[in-house]
PDB file with SEQRES, HELIX, SHEET and CRYST1 records, atoms N, CA, C and O in Angstrom:
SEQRES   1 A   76  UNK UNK UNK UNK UNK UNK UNK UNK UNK UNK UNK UNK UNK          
SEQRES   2 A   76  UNK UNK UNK UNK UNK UNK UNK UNK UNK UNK UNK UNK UNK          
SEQRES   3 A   76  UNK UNK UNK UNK UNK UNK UNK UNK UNK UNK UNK UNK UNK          
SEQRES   4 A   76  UNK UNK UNK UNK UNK UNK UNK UNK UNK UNK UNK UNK UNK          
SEQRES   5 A   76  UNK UNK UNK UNK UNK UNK UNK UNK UNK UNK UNK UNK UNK          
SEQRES   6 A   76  UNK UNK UNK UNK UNK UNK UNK UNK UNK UNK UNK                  
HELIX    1 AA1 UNK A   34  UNK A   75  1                                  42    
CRYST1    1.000    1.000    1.000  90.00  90.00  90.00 P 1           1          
ATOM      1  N   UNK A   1     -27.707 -26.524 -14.566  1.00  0.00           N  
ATOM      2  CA  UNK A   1     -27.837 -25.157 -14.065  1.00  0.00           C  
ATOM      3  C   UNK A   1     -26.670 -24.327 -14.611  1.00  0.00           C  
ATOM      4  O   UNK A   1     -25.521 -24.596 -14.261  1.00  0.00           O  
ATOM      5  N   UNK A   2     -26.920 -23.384 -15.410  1.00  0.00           N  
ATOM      6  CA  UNK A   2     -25.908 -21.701 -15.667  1.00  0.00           C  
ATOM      7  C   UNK A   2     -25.060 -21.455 -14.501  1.00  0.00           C  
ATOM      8  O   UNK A   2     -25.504 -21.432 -13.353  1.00  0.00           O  
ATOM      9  N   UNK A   3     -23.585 -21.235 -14.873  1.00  0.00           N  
ATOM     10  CA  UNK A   3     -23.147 -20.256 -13.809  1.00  0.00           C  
ATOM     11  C   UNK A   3     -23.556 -19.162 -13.697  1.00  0.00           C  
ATOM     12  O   UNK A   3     -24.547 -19.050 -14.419  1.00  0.00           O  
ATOM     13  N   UNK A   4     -23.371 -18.398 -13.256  1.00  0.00           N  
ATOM     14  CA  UNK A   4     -23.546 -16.370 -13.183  1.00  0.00           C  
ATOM     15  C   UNK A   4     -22.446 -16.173 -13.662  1.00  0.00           C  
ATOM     16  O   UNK A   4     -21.349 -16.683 -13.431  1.00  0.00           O  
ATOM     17  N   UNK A   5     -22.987 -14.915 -14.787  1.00  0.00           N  
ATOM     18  CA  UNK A   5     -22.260 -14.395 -15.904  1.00  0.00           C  
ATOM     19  C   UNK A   5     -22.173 -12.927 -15.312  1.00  0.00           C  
ATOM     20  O   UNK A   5     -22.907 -12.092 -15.840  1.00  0.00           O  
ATOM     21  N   UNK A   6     -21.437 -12.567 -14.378  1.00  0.00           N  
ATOM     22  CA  UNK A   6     -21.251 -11.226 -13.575  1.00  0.00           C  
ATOM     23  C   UNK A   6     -20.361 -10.486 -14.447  1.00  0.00           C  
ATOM     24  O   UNK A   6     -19.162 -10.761 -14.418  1.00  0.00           O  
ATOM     25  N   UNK A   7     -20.815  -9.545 -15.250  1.00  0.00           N  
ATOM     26  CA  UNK A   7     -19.936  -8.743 -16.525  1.00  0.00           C  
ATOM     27  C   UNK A   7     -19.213  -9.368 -17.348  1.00  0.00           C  
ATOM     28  O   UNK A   7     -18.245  -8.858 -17.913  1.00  0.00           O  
ATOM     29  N   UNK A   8     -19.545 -10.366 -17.485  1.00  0.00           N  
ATOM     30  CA  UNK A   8     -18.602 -11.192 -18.525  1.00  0.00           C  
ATOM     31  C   UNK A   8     -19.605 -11.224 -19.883  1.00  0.00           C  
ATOM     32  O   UNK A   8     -20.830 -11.314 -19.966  1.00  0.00           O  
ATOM     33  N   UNK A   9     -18.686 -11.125 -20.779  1.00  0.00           N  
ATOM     34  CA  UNK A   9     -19.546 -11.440 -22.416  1.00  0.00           C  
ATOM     35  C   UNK A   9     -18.919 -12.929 -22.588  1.00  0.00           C  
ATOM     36  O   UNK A   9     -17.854 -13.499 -22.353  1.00  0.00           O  
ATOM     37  N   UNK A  10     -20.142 -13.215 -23.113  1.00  0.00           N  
ATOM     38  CA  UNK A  10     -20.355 -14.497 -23.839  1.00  0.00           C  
ATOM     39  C   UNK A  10     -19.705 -14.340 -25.128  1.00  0.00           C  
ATOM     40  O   UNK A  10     -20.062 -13.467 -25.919  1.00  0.00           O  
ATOM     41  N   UNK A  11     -18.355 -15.509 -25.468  1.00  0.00           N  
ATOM     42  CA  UNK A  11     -17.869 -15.230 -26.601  1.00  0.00           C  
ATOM     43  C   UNK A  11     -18.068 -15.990 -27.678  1.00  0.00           C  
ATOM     44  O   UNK A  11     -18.518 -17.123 -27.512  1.00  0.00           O  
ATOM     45  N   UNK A  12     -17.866 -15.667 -28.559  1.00  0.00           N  
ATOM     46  CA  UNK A  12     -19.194 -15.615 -30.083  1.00  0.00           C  
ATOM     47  C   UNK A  12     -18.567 -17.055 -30.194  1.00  0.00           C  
ATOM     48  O   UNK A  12     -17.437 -17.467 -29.936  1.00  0.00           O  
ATOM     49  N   UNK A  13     -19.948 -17.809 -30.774  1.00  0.00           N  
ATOM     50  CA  UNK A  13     -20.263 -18.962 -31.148  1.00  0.00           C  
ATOM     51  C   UNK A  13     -18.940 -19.555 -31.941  1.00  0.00           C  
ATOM     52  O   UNK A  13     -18.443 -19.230 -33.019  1.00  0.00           O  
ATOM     53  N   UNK A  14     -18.578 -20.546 -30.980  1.00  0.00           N  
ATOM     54  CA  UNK A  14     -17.039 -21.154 -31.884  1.00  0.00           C  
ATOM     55  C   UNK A  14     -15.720 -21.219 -31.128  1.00  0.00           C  
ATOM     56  O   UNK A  14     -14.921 -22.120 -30.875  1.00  0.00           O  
ATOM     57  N   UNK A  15     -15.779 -20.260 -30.933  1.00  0.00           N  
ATOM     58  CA  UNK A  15     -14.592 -19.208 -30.382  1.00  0.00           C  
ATOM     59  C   UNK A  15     -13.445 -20.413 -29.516  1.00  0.00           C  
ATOM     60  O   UNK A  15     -13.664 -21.472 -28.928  1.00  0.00           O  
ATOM     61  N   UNK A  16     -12.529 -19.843 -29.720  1.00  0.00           N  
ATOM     62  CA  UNK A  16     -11.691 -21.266 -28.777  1.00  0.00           C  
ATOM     63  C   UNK A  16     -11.318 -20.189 -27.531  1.00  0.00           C  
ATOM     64  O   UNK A  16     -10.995 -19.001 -27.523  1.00  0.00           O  
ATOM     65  N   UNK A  17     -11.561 -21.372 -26.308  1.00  0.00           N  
ATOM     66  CA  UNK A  17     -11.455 -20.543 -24.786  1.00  0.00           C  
ATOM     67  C   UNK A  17     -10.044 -21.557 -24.398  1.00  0.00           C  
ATOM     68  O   UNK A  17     -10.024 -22.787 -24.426  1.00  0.00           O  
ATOM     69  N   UNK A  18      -9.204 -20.875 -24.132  1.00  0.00           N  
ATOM     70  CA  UNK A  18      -8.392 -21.411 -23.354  1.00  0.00           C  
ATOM     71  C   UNK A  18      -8.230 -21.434 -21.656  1.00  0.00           C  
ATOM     72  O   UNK A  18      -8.647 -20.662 -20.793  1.00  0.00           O  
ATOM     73  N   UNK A  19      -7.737 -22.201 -21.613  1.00  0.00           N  
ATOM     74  CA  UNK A  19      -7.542 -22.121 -19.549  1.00  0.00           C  
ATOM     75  C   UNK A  19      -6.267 -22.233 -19.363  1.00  0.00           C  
ATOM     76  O   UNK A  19      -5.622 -23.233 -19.679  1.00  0.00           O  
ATOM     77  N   UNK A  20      -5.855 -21.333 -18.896  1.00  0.00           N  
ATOM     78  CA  UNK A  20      -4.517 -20.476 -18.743  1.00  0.00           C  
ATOM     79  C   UNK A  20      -4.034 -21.306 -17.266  1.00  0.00           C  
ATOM     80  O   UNK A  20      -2.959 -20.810 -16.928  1.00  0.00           O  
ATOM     81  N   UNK A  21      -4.410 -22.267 -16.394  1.00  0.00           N  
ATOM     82  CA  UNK A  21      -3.667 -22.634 -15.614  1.00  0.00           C  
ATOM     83  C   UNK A  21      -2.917 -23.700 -16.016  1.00  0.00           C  
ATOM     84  O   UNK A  21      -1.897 -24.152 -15.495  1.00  0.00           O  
ATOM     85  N   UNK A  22      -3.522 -24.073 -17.009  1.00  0.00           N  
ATOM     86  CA  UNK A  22      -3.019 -25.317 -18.153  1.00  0.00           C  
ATOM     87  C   UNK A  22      -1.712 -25.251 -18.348  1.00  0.00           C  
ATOM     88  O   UNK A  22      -0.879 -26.099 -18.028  1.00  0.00           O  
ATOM     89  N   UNK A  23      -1.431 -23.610 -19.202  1.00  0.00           N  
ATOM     90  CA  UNK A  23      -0.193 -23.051 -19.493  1.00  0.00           C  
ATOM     91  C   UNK A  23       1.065 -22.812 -18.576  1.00  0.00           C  
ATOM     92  O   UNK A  23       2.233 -23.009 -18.911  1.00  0.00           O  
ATOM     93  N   UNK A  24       0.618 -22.353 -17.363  1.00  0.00           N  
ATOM     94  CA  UNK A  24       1.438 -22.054 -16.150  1.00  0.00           C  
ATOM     95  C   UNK A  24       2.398 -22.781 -15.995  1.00  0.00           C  
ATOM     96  O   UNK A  24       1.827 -23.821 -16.325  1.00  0.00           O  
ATOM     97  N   UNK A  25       3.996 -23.280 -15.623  1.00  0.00           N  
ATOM     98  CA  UNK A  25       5.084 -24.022 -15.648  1.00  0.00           C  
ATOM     99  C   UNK A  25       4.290 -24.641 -14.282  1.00  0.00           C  
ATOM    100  O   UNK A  25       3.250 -24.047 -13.999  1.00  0.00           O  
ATOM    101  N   UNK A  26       4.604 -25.559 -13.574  1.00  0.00           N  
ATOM    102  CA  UNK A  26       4.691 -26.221 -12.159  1.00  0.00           C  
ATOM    103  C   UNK A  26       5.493 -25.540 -11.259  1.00  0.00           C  
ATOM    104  O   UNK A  26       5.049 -25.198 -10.163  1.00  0.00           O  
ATOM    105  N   UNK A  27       6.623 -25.309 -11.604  1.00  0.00           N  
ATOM    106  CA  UNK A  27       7.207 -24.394 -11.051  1.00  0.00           C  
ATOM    107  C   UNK A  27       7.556 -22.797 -10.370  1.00  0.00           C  
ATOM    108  O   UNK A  27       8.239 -22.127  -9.595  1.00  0.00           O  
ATOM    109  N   UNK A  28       6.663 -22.836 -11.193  1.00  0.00           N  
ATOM    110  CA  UNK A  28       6.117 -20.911 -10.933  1.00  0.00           C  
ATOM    111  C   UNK A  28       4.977 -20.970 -10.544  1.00  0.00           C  
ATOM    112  O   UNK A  28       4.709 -19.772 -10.628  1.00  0.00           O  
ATOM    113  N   UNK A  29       4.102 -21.420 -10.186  1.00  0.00           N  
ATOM    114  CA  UNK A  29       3.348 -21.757  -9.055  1.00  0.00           C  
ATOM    115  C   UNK A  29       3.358 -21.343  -7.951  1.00  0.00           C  
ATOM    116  O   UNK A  29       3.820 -22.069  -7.070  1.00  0.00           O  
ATOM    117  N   UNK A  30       2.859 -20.055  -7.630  1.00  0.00           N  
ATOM    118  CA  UNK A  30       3.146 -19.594  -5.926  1.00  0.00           C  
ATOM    119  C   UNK A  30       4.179 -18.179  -6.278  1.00  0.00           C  
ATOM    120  O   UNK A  30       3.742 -17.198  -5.677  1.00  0.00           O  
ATOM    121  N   UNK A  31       5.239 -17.916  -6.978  1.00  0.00           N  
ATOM    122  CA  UNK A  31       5.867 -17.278  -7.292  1.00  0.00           C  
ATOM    123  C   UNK A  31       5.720 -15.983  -7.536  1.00  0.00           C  
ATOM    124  O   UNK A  31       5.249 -15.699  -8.638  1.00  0.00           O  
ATOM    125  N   UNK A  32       5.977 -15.167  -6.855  1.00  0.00           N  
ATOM    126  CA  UNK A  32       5.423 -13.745  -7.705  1.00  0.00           C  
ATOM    127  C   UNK A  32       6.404 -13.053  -7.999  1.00  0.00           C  
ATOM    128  O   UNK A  32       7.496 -12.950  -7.439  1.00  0.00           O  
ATOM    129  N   UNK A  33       5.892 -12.447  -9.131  1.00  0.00           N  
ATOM    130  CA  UNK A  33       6.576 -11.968 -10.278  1.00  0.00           C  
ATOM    131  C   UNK A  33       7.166 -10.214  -9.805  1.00  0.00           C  
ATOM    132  O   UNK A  33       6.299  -9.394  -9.503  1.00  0.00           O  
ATOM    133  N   UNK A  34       8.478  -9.847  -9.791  1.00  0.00           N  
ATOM    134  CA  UNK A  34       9.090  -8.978  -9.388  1.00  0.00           C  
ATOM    135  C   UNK A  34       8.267  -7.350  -9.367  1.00  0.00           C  
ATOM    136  O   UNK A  34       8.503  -6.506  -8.503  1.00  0.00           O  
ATOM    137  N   UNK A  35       7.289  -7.160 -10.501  1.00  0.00           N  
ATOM    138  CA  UNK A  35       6.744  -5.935 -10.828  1.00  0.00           C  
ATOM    139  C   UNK A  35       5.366  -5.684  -9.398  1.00  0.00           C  
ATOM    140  O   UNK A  35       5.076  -4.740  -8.663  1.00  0.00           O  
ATOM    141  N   UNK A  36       4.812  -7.163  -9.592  1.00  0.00           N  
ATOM    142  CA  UNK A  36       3.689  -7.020  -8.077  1.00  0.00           C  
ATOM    143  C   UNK A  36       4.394  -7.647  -7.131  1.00  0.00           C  
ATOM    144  O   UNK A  36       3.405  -7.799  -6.414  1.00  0.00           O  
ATOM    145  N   UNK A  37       5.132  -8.074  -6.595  1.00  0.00           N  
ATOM    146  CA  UNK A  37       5.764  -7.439  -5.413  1.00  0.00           C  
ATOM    147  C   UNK A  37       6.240  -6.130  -4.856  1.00  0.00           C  
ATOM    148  O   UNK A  37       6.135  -5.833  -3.667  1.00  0.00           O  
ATOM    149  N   UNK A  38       6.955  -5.094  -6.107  1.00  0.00           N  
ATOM    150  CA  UNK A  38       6.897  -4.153  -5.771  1.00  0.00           C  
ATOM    151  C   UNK A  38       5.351  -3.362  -5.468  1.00  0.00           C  
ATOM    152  O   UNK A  38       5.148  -2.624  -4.504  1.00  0.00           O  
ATOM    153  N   UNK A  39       4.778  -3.558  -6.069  1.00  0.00           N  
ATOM    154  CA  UNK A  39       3.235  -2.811  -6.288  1.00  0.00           C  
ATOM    155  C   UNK A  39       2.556  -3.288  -4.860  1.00  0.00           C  
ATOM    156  O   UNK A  39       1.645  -2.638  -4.346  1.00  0.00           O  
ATOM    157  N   UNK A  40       3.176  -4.668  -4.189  1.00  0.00           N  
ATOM    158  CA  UNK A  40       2.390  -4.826  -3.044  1.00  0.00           C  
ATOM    159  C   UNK A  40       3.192  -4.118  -1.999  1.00  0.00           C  
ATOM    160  O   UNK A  40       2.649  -3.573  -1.038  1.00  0.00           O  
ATOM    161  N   UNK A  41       4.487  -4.126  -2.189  1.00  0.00           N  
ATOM    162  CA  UNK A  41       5.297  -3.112  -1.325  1.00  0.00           C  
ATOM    163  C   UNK A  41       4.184  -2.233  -1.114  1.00  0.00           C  
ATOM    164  O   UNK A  41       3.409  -2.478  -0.189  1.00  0.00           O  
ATOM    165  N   UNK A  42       4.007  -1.224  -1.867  1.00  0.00           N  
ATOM    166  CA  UNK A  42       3.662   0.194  -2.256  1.00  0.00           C  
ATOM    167  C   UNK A  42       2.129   0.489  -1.700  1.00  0.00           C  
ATOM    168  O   UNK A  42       1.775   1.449  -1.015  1.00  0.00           O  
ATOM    169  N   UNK A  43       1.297  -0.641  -2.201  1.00  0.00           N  
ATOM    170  CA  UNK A  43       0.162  -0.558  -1.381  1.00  0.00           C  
ATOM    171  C   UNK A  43       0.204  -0.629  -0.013  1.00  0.00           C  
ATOM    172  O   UNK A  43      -0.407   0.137   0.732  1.00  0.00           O  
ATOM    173  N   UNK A  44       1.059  -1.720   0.406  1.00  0.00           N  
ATOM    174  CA  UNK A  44       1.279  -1.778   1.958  1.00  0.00           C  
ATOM    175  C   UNK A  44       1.840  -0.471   2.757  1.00  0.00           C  
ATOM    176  O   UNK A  44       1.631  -0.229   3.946  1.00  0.00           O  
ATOM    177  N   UNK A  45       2.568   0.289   1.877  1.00  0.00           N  
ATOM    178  CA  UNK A  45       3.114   1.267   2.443  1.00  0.00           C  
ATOM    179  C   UNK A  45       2.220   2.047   2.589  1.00  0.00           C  
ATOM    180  O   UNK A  45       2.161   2.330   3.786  1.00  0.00           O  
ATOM    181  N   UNK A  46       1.301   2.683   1.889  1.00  0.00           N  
ATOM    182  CA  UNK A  46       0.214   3.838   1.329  1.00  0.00           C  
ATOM    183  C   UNK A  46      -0.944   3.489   2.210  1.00  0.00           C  
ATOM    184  O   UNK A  46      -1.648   4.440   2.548  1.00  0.00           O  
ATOM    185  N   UNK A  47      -1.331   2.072   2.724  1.00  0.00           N  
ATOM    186  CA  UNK A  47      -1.906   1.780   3.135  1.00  0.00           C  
ATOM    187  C   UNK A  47      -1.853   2.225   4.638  1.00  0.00           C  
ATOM    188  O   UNK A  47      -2.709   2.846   5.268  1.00  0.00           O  
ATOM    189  N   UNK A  48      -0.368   1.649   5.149  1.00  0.00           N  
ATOM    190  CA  UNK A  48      -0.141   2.225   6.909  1.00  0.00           C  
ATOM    191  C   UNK A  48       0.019   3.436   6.974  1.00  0.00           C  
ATOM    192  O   UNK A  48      -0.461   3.980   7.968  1.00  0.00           O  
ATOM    193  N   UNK A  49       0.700   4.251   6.015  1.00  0.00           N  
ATOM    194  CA  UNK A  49       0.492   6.100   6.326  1.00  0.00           C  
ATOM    195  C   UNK A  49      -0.566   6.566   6.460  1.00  0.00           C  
ATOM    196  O   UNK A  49      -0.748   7.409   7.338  1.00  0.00           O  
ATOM    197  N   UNK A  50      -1.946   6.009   5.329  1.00  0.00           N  
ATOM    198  CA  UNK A  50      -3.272   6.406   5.671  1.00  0.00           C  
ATOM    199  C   UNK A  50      -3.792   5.954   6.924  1.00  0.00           C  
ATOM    200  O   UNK A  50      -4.421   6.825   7.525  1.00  0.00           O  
ATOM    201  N   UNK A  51      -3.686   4.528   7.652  1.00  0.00           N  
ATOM    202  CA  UNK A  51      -4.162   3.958   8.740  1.00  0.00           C  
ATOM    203  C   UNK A  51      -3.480   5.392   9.932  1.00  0.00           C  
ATOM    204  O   UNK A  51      -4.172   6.124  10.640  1.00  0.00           O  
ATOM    205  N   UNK A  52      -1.532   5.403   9.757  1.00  0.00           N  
ATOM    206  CA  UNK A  52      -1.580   6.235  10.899  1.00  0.00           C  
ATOM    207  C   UNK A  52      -1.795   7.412  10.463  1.00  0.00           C  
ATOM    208  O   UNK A  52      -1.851   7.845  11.614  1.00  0.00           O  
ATOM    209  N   UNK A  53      -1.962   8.295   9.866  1.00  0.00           N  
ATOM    210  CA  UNK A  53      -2.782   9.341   9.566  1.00  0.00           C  
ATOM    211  C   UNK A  53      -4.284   9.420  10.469  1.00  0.00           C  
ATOM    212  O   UNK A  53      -4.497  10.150  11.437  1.00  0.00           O  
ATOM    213  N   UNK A  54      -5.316   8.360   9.784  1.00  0.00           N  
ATOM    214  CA  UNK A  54      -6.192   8.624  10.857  1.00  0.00           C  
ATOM    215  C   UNK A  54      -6.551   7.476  11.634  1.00  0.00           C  
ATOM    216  O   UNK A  54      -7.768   7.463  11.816  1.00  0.00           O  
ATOM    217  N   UNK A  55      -6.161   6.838  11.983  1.00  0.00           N  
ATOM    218  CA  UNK A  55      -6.686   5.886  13.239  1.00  0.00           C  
ATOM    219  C   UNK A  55      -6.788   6.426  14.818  1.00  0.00           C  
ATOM    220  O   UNK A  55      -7.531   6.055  15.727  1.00  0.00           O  
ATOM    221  N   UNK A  56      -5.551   7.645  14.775  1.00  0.00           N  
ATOM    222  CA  UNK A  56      -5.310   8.363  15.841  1.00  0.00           C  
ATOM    223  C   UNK A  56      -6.466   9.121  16.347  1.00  0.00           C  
ATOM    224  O   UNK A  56      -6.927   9.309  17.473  1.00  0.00           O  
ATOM    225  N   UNK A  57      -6.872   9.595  14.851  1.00  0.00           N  
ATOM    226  CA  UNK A  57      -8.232  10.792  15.273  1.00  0.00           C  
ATOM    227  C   UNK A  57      -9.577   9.934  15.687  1.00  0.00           C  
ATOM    228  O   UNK A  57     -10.332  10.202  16.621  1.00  0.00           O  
ATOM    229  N   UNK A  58      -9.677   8.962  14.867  1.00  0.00           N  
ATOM    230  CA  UNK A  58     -10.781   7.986  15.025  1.00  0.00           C  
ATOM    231  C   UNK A  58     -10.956   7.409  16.848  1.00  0.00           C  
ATOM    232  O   UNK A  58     -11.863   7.381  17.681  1.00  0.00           O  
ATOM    233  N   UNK A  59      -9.464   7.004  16.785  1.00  0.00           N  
ATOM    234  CA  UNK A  59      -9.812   6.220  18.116  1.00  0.00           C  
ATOM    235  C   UNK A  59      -9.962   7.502  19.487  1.00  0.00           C  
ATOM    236  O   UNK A  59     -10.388   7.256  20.616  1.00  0.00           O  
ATOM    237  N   UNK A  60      -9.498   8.815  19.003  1.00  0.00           N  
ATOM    238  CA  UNK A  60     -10.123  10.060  19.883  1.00  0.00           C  
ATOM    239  C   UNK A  60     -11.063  10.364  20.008  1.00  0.00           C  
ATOM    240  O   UNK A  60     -11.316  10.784  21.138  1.00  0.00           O  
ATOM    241  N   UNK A  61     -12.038  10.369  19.130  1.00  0.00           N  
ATOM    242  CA  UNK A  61     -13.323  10.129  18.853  1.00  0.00           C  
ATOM    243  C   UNK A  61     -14.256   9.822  19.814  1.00  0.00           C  
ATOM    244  O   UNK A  61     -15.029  10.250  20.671  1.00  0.00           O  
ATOM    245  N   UNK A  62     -13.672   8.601  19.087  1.00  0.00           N  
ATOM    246  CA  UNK A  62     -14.445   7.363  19.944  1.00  0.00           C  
ATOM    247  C   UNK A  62     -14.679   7.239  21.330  1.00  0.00           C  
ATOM    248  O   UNK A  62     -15.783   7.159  21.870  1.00  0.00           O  
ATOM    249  N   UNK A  63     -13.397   7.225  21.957  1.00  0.00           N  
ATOM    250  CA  UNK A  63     -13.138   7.575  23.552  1.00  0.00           C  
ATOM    251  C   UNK A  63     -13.774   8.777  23.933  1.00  0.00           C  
ATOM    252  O   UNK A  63     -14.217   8.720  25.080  1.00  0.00           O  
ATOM    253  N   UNK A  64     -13.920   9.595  23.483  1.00  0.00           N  
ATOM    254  CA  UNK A  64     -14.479  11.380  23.427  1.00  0.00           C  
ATOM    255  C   UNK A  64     -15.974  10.541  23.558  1.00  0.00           C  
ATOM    256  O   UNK A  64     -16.385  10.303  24.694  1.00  0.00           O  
ATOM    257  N   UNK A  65     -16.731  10.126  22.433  1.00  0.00           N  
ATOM    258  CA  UNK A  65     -18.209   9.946  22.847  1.00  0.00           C  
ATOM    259  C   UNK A  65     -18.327   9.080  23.795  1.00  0.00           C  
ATOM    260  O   UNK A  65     -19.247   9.336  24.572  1.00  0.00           O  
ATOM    261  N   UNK A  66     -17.577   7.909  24.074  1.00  0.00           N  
ATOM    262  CA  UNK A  66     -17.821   7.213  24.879  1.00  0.00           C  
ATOM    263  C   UNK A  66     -17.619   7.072  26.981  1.00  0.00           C  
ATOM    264  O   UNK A  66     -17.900   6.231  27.835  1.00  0.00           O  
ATOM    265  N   UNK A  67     -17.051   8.305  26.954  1.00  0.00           N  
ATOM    266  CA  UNK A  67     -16.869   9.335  27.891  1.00  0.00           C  
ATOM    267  C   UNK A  67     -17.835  10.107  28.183  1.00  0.00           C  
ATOM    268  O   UNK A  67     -18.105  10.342  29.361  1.00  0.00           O  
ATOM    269  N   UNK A  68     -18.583  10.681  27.081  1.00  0.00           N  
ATOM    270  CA  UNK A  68     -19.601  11.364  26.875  1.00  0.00           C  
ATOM    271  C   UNK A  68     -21.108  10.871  27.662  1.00  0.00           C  
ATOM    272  O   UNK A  68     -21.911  11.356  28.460  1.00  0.00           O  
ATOM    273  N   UNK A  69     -20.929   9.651  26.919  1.00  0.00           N  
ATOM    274  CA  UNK A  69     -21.899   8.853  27.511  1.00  0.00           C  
ATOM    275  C   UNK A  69     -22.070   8.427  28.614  1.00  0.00           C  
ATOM    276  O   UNK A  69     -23.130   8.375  29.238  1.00  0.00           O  
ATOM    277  N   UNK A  70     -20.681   7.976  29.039  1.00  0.00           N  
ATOM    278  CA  UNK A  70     -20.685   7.425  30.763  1.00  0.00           C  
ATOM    279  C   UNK A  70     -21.003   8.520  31.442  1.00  0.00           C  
ATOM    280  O   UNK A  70     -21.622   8.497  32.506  1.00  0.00           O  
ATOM    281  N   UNK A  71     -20.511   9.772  30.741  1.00  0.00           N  
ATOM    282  CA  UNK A  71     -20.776  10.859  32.268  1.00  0.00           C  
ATOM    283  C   UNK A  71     -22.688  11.361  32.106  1.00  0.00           C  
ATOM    284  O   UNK A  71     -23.290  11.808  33.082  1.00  0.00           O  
ATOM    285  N   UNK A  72     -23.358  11.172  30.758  1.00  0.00           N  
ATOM    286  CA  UNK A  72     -24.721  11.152  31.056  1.00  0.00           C  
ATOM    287  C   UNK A  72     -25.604  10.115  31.765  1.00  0.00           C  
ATOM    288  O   UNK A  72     -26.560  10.397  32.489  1.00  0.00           O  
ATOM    289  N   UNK A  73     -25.125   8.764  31.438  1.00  0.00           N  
ATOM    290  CA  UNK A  73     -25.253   7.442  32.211  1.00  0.00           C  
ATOM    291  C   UNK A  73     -25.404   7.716  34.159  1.00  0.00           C  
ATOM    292  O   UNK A  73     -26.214   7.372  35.020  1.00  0.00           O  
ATOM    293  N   UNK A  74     -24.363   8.364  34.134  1.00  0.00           N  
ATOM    294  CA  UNK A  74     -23.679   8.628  35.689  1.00  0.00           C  
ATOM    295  C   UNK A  74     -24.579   9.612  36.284  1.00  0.00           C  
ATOM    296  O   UNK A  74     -24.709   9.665  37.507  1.00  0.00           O  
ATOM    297  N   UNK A  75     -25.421  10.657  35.235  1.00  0.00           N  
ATOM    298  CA  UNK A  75     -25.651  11.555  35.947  1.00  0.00           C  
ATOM    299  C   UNK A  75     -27.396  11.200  35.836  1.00  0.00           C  
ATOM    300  O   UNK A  75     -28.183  11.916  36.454  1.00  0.00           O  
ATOM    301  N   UNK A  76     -27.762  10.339  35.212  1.00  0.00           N  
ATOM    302  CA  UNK A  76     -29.404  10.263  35.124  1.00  0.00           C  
ATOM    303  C   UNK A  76     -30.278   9.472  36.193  1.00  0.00           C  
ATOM    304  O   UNK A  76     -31.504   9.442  36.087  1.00  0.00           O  
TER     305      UNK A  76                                                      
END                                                                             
C-alpha cells in the first residue's frame, strides 16, 4: 500500500533522498536552537495580548446571552 503524497512531489527517477535524522549529532537531540526559542518567545507573547484583548469581551457575551436566556426560561 502507497503512503499519501499530501503536496509533496515525487522526485525524479534516481534522485538520492536523504534522511536527515541520520545526520542529527545525539546530542542535540531535544535542543533548541537559540533563533526559535526566541520566535517561540514572541508567539507566546502575541499570542496572550490577543487572548487578553478579547477573551474579556467573549466571556461578556456569553454571560449576557446566557442571562438572556434564563430570564426567558423564567418567564415562560
Amino acid at each position: 500500500m502507497e503512503k499519501e503524497n499530501k503536496g509533496r512531489v515525487n522526485p525524479p527517477e534516481g534522485a538520492r533522498i536523504h534522511d536527515l535524522v541520520d545526520v542529527v549529532e545525539e546530542g542535540t537531540r531535544g535542543a533548541v536552537p537559540p533563533n526559535e526559542a526566541i520566535l517561540r518567545r514572541e508567539i507566546r507573547d502575541v499570542t496572550e495580548r490577543i487572548a487578553r484583548q478579547m477573551i474579556p469581551g467573549i466571556v461578556e457575551r456569553v454571560i449576557r446571552e446566557e442571562i438572556e436566556k434564563l430570564k426567558k426560561d423564567g418567564n415562560g
